[in-house]
Z-matrix of the N, CA and C atoms (Angstrom, degrees):
N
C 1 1.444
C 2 1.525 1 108.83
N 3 1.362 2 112.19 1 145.67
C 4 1.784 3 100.31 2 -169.56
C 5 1.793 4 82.37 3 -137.79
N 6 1.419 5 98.98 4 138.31
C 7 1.502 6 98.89 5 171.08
C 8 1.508 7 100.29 6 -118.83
N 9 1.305 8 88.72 7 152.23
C 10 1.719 9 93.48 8 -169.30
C 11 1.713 10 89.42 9 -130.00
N 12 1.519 11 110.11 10 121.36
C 13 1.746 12 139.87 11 147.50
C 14 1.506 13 119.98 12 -48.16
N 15 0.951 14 111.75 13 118.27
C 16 1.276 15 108.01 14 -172.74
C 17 1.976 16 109.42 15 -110.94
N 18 1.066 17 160.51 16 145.79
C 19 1.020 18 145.73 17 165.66
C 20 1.955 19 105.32 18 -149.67
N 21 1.274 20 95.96 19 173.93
C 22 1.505 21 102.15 20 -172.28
C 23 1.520 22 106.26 21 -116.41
N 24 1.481 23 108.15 22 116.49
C 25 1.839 24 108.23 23 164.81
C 26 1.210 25 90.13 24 -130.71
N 27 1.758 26 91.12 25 161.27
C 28 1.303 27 109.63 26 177.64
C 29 1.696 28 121.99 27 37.89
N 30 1.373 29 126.35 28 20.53
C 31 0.957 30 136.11 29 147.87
C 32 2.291 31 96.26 30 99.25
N 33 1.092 32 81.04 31 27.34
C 34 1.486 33 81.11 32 -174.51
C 35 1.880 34 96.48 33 -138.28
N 36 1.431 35 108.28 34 157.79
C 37 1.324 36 118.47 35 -170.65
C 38 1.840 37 122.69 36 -78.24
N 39 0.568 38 93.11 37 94.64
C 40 1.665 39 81.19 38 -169.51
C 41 1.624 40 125.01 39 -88.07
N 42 1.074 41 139.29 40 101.49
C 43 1.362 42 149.57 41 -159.59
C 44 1.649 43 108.09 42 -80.89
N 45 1.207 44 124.91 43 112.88
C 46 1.534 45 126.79 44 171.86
C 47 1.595 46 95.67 45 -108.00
N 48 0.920 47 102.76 46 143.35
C 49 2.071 48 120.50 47 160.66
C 50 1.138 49 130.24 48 -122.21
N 51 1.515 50 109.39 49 104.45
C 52 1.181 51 132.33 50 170.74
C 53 2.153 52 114.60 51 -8.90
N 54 0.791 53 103.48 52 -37.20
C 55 1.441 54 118.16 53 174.78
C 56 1.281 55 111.59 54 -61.81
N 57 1.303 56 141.48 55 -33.60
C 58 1.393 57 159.38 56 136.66
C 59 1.771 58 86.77 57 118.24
N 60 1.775 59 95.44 58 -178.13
C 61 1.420 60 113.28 59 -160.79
C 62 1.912 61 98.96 60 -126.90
N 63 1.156 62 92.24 61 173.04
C 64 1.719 63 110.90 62 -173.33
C 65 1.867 64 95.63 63 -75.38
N 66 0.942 65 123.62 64 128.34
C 67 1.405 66 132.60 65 148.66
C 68 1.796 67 116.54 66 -70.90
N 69 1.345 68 101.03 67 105.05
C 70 2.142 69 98.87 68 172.60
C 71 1.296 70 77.92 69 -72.50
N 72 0.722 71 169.75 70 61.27
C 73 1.957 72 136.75 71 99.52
C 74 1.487 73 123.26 72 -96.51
N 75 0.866 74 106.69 73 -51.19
C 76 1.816 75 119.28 74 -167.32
C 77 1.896 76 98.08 75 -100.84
N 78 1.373 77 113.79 76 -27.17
C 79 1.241 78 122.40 77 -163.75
C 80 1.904 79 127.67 78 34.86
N 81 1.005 80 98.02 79 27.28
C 82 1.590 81 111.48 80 145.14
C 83 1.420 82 115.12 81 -65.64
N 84 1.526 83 116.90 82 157.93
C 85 1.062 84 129.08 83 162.09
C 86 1.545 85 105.93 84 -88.90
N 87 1.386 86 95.12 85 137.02
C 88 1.716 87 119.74 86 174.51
C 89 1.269 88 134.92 87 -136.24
N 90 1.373 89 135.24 88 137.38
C 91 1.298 90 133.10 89 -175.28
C 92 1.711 91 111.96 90 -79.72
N 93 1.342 92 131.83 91 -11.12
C 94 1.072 93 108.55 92 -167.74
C 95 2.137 94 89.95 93 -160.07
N 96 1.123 95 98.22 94 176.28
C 97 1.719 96 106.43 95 -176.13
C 98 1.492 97 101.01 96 156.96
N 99 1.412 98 98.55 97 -129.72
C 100 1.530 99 124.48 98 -162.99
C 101 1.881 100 113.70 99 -152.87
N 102 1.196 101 111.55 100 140.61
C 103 1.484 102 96.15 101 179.88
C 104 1.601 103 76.45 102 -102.59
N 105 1.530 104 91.51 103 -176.72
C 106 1.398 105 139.67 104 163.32
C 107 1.365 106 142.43 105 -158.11
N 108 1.265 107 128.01 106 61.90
C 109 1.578 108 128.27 107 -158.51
C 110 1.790 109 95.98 108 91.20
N 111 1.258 110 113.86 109 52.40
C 112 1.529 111 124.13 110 173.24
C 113 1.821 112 104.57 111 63.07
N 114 0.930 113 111.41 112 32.60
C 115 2.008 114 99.39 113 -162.47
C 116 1.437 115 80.00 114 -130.39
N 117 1.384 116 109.73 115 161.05
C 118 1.475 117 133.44 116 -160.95
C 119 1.602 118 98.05 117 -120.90
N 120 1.316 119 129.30 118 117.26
C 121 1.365 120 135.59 119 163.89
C 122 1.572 121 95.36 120 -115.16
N 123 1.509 122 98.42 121 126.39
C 124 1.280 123 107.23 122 -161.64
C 125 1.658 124 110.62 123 -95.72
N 126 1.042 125 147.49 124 143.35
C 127 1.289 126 146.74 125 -148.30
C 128 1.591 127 108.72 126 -74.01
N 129 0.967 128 140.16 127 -8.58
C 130 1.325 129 131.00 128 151.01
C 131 1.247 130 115.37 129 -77.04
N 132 1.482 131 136.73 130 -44.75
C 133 1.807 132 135.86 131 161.52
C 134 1.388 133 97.95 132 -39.35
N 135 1.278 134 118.02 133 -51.92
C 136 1.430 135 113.19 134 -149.01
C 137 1.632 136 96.86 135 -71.68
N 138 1.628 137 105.37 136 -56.90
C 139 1.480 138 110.20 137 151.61
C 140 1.964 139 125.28 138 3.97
N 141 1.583 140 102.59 139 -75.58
C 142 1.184 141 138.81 140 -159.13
C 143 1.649 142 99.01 141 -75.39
N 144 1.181 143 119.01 142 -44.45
C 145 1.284 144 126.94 143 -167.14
C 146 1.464 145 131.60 144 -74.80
N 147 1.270 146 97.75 145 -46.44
C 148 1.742 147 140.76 146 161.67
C 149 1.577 148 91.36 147 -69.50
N 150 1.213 149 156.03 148 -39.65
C 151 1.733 150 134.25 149 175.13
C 152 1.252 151 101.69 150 -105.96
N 153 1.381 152 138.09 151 -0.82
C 154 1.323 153 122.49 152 170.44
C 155 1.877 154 118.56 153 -77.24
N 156 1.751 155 107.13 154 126.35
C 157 1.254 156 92.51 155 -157.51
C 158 1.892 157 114.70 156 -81.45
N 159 1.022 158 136.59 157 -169.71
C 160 1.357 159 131.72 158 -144.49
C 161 1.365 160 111.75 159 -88.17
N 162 1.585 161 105.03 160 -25.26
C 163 1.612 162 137.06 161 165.68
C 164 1.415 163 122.62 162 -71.04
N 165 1.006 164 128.52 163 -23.52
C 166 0.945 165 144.90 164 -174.96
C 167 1.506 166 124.18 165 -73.69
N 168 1.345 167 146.75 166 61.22
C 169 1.117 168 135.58 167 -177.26
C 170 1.123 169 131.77 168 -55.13
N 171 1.395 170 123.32 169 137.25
C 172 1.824 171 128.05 170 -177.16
C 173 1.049 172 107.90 171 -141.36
N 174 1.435 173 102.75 172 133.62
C 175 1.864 174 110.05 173 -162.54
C 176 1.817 175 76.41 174 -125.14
């Protein structure tokens, strides 16, 4: 059974599924994050990204 969330941005419908989505960073599947240009940064990247300091390089 897959339930699908429905919510409203920007005046348009936006469909999430319970099944979760690909992370472009970590590329795990995840239930929850942030898009950006339709892509899923999943809340630990986003986590990681947001306290990593500016000096800091990460390959």
């Amino acid at each position: 059974m897959v339930i699908l969330l429905l919510e409203v941005e920007d005046m348009a419908i936006v469909v999430h599924s319970c099944t979760g989505e690909t992370c472009m960073i970590c590329g795990h599947t995840k239930t929850s994050g942030i898009h950006i240009c339709n892509q899923l940064i999943c809340d630990s990247c986003q986590k990681e990204i947001v306290e990593t300091d500016v000096n800091n390089w990460k390959i």
